[in-house]
N, C-alpha and C positions, 0 to 999 in steps of 0.2 A: 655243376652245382645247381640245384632247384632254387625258384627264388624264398622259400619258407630258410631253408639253409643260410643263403645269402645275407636274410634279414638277421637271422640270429647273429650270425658272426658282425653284422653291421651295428645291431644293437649293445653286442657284447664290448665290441671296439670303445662304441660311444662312453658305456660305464663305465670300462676302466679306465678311458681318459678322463670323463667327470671323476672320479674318485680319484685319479693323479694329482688332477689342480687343485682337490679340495684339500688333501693330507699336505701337498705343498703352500698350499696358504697358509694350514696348520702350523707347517712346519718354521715360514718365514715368521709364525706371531710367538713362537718358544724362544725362537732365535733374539726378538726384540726384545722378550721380557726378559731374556738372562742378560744378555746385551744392558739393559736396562739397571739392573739385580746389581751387574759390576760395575758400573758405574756408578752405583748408590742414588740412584733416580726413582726406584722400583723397585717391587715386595719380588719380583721374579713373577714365573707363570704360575699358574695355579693347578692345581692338584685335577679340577675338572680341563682345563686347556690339557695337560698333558693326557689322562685317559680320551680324551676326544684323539688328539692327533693317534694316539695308539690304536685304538677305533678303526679311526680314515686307513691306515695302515694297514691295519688286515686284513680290512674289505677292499684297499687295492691292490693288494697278494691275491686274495681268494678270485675278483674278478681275471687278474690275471692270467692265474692260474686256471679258471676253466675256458677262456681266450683260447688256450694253448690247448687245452684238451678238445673242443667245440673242429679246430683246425684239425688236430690228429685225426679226427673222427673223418673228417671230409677228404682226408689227405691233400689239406694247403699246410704242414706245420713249417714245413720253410718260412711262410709266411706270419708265422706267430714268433717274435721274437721272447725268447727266455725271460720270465720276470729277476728283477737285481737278486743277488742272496743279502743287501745286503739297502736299508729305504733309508735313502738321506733328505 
């Protein structure tokens, strides 16, 4: 693998894991305000929190998902693990 290759799959890597931790941070501030909601503390999340986290969501599918293809291309896909079917 040449190193222009190399980078891309190196930078690819980095985004989808920046984009993991963000929709999981996302993910942990829905959790609080429903958390919240039932408890009767709080209005719940809001209408913007939730299309954000959906947002993060996508975009860490889609990076994923070209991750995986970026590998195919070079033939490392061993090395690209399948993104979930299913973002918790």
């Amino acid at each position: 693998m040449d190193a222009s290759t190399a980078e891309e799959l190196n930078t690819l890597e980095a985004a989808a894991a920046t984009a993991s931790r963000a929709r999981k941070i996302a993910h942990d501030k829905l959790v609080r305000a429903f958390r919240a909601q039932l408890e009767g503390v709080g209005p719940g999340p809001s209408e913007a929190q939730l299309r954000s986290f959906a947002r993060l969501a996508m975009a860490e599918r889609a990076l994923q998902k070209e991750l995986r293809c970026a590998g195919e291309r070079i033939g490392a896909a061993e090395c690209m693990p399948a993104a979930p079917d299913v973002v918790q």
